[in-house]
C-alpha positions as CSV (number, residue, x, y, z in Angstrom):
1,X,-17.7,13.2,-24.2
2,X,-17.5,14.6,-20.7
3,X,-18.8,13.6,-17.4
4,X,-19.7,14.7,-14.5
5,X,-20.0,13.3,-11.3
6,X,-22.2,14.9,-8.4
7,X,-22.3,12.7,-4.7
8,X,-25.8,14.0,-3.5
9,X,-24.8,11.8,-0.4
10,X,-21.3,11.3,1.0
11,X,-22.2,9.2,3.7
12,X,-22.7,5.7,5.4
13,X,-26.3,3.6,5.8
14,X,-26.7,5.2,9.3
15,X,-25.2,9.0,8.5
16,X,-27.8,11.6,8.7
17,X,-25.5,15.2,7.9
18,X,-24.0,13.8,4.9
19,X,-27.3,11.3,3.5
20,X,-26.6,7.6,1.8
21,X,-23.6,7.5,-0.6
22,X,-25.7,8.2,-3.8
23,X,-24.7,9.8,-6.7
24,X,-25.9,12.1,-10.1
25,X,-23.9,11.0,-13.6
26,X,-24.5,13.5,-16.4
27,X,-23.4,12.8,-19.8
28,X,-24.4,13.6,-23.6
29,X,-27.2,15.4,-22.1
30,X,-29.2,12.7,-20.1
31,X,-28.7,11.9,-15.8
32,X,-28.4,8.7,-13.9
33,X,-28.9,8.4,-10.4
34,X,-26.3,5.8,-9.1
35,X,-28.3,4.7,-6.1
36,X,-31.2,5.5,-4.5
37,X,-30.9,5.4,-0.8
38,X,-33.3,6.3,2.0
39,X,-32.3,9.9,2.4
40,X,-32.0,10.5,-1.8
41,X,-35.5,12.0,-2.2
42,X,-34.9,14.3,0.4
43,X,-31.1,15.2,-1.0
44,X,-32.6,15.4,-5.1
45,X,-35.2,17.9,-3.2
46,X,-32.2,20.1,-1.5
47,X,-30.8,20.8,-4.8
48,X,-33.9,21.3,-7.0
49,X,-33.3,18.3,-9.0
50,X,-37.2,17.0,-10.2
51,X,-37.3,13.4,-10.2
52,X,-38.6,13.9,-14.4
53,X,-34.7,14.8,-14.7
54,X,-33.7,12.0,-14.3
55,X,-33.3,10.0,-17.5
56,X,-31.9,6.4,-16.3
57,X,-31.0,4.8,-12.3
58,X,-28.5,2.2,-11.6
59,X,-28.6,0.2,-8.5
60,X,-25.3,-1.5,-7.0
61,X,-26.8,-3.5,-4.2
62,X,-30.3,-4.1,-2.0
63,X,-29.4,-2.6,1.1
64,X,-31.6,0.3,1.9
65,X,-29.3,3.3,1.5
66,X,-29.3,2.3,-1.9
67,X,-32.5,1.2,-2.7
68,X,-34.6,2.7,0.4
69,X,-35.4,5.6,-2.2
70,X,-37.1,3.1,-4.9
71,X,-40.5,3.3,-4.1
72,X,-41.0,6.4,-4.0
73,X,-39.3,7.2,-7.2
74,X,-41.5,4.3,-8.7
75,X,-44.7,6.1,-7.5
76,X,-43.9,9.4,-8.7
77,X,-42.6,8.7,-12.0
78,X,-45.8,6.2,-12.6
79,X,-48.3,8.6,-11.2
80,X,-47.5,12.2,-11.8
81,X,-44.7,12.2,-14.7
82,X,-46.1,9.0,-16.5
83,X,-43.3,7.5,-17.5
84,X,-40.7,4.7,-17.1
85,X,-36.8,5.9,-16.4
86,X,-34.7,3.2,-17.7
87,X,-33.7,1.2,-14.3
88,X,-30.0,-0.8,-14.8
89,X,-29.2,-3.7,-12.5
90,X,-27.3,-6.7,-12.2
91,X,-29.1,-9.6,-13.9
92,X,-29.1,-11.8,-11.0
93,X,-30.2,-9.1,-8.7
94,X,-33.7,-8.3,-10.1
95,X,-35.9,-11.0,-8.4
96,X,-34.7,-9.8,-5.3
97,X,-34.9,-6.1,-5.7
98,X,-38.6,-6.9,-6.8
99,X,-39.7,-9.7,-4.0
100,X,-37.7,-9.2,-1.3
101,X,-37.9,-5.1,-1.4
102,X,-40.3,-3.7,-3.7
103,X,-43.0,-5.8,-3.8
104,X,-44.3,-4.7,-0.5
105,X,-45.4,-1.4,-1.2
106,X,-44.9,-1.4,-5.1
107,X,-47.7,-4.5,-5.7
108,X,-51.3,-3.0,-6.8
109,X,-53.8,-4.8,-8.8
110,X,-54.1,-4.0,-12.5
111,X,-51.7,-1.6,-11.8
112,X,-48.1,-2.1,-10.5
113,X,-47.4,-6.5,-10.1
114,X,-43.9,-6.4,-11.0
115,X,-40.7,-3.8,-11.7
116,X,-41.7,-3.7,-14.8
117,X,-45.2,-1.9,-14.1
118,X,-42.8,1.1,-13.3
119,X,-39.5,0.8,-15.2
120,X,-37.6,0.1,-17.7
121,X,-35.7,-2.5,-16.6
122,X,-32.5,-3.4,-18.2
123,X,-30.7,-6.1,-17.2
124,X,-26.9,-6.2,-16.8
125,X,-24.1,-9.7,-16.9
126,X,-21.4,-8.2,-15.0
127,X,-18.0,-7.8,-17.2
128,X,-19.6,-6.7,-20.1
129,X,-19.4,-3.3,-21.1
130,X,-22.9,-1.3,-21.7
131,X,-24.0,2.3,-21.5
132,X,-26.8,3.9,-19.4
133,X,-26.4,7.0,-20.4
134,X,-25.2,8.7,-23.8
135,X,-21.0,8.9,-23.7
136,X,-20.9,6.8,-20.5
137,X,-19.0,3.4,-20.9
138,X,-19.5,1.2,-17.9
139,X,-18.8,-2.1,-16.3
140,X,-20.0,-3.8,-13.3
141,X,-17.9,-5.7,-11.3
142,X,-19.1,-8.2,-8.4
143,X,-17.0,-7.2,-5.3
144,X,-17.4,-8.4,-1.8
145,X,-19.1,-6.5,0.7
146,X,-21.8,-8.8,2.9
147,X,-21.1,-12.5,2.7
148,X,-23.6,-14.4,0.6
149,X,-25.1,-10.9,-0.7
150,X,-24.3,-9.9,-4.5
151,X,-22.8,-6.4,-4.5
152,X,-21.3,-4.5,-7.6
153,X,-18.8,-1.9,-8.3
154,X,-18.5,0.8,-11.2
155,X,-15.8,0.7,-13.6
156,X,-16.9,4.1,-15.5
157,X,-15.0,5.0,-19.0
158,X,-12.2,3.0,-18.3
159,X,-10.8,4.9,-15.6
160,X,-13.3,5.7,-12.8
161,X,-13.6,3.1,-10.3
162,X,-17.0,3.2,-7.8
163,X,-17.0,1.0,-5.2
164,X,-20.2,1.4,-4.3
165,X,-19.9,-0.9,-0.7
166,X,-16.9,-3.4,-0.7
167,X,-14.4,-4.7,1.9
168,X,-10.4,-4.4,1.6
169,X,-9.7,-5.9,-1.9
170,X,-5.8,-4.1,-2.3
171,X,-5.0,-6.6,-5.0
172,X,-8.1,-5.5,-7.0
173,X,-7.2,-2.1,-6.7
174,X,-3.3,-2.5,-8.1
175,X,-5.0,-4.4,-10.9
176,X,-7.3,-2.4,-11.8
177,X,-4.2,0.6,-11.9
178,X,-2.0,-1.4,-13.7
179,X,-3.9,-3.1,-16.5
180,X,-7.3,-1.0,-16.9
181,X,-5.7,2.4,-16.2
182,X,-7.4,3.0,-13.5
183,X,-6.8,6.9,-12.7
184,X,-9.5,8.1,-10.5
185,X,-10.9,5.8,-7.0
186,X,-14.2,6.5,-5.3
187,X,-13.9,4.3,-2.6
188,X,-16.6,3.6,0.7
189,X,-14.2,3.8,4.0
190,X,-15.2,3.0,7.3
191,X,-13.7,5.8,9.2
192,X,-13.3,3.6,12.4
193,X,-12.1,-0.1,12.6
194,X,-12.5,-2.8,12.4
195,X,-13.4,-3.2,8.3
196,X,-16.0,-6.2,8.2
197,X,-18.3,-5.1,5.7
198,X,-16.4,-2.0,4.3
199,X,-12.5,-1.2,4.0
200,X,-11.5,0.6,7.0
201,X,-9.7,3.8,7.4
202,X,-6.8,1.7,8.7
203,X,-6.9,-0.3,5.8
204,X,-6.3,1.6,3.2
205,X,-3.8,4.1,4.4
206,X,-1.7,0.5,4.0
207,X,-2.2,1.0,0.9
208,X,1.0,2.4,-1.2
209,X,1.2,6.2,-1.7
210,X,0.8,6.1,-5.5
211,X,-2.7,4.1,-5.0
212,X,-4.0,6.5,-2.0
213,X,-3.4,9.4,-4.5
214,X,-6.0,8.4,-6.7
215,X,-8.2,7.6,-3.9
216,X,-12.0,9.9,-2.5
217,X,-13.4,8.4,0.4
218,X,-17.0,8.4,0.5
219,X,-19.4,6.6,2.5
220,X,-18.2,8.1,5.9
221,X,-19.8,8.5,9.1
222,X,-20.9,11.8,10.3
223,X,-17.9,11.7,12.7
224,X,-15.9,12.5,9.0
225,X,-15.6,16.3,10.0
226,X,-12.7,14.6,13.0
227,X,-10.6,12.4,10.6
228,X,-9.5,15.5,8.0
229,X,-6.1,15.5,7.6
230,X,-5.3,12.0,9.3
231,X,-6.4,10.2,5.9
232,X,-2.7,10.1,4.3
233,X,-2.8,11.2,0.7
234,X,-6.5,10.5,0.2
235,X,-9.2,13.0,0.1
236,X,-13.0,13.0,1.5
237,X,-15.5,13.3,-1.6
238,X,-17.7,16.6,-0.7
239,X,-21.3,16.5,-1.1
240,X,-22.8,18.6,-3.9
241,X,-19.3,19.4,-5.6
242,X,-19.1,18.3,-8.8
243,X,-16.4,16.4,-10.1
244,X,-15.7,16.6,-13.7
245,X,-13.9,13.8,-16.4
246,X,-13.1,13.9,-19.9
């Protein structure tokens, strides 16, 4: 079963020409929203996409260009198409997403007092394969990005690595290659150094020539339009293209 893979966002938490890093999966007939940043209203607006299209979201992390988008989605879903899209997050990151960002402006009376007033909330253990969408065989995997933070990455049918947000982890990337079959990289990249909370530009064009092949960069700043052609073998994701796997 094919998928297909649409960035609605290329860009970093701060980028405001390319929006958050936030993606559209589409597979056996059903769309999940990987992330929902900030700016992913306004992108899922640009390109006619209804929020009632969307069958099932996945979040990564708590930061706000991946969940700034939430509330909003929650409202509308609730309110004007009635319904609860299936919401898939790290086990250990539910509490959180609820108290520490939802809560907030989610929390009414006899109507909304917790995430599952307004989704369908399905709980993922990291390492264990599951699928959010019909054809779509995933994994998270806890990778570093802000210390003491849980983030996750996206191992998608075996061979589609998402980063989502992670620092320089070379080791995990030959791994991955080498005994997963790794084939295809989405990777965040900090265009300018130094890498603290993301892998930097500089970082991975260390990386061996048979790694950066496999490699998008996403997650950019809005300088991106400056680095083409310096990345080494690697190539910039492009918003709205559609990138398609078997």
């Amino acid at each position: 079963m094919g998928l297909k893979l649409r960035m609605i966002g290329t860009g970093s938490a701060f980028a405001k020409t390319f929006y958050n890093n936030n993606a559209l999966l589409e597979s056996g007939g059903q769309t999940l929203l990987l992330d929902c940043g900030i700016t992913a209203p306004r992108a899922l607006y640009e390109i006619g996409v209804s929020y009632d299209q969307l069958d099932a979201v996945l979040i990564t992390h708590i930061h706000a260009d991946h969940v700034g988008g939430l509330e909003e989605l929650a409202f509308q879903m609730k309110f004007l198409y009635r319904r609860k899209p299936r919401l898939f997050v790290a086990e250990e990151l539910i509490v959180p997403l609820w108290e520490h960002t939802l809560r907030g402006g989610l929390q009414q009376d006899g109507v909304g007092e917790s995430l599952d007033a307004y989704f369908d909330v399905r709980p993922i253990a990291p390492n264990e394969l599951f699928e959010p969408i019909p054809g779509l065989e995933a994994e998270l995997i806890q990778t570093p990005h802000i210390p003491n933070k849980l983030s996750y990455s996206l191992l998608m049918k075996n061979s589609i690595f998402y980063t989502a947000d992670m620092v320089h982890q070379p080791e995990l990337l030959e791994r991955l290659i080498e005994e997963r079959g790794v084939r295809t990289i989405f990777h965040d990249c900090q265009l300018n150094p130094p890498g603290v909370v993301h892998a930097s530009l500089s970082q991975l064009l260390t990386l061996p020539e048979a790694i950066q092949e496999r490699i998008y960069l996403m997650h950019y700043g809005d300088d991106q339009p400056t680095f083409v052609g310096k990345t080494g073998r690697m190539t910039f994701v492009e918003q709205n293209r559609v990138y398609e796997f078997e």
